[in-house]
C-alpha positions as a printed NumPy array, in Angstrom:
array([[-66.08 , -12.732,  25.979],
       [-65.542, -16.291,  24.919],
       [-62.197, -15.253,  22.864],
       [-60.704, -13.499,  26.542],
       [-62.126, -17.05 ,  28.334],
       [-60.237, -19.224,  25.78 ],
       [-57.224, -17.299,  25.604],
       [-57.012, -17.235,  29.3  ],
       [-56.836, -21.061,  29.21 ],
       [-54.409, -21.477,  26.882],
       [-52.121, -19.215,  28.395],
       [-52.941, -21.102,  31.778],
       [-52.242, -24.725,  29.739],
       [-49.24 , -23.131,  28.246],
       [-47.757, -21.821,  31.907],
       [-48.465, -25.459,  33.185],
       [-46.888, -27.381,  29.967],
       [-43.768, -24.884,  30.619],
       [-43.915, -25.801,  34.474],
       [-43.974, -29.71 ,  33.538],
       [-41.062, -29.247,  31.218],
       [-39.136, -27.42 ,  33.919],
       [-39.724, -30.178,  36.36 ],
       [-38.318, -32.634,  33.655],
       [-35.205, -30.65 ,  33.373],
       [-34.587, -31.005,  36.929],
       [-35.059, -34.803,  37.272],
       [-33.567, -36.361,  34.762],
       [-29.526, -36.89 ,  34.629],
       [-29.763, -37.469,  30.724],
       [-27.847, -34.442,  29.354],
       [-29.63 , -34.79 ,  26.401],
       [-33.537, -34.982,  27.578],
       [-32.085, -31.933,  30.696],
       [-31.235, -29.647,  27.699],
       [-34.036, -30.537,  25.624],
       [-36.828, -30.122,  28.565],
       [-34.906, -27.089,  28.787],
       [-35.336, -25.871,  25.149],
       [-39.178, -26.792,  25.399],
       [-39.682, -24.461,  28.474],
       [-37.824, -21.369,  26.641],
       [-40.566, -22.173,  24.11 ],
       [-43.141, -22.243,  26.39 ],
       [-41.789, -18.505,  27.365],
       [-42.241, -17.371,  23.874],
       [-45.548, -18.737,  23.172],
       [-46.979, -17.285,  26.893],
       [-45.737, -14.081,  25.554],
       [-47.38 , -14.288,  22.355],
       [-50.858, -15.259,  23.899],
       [-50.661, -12.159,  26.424],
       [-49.776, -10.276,  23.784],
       [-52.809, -11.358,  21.71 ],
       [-55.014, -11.046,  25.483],
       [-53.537,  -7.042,  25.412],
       [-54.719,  -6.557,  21.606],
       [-58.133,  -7.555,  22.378],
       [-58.671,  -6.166,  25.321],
       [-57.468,  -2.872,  23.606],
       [-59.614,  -3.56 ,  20.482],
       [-63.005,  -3.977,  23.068],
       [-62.493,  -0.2  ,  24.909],
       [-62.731,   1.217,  20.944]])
């Protein structure tokens, strides 16, 4: 199912943007840019959860 296909990639882009951020955190000495890299990966967290949520509801909505 093409909606599965393209919710599986943006959960995938998601994980790596929230990865990236993470990474940015940990190399920069700017307090500033560490806590907002930081901010930007706890949103990543919530918007990974969202998609999987969404990924549950129609896998759930397909075995009706």
């Amino acid at each position: 199912m093409t909606v599965k296909k393209d919710l599986d990639k943006a959960v995938a882009a998601a994980e790596s943007a929230k990865g990236t951020y993470a990474a940015f955190a940990q190399s920069t000495e700017d307090q500033n840019a560490k806590t907002m890299f930081e901010q930007m990966s706890q949103d990543m967290d919530r918007h990974i959860a969202q998609l999987n949520s969404r990924l549950s509801s129609t896998a759930e909505n397909q075995l009706k």
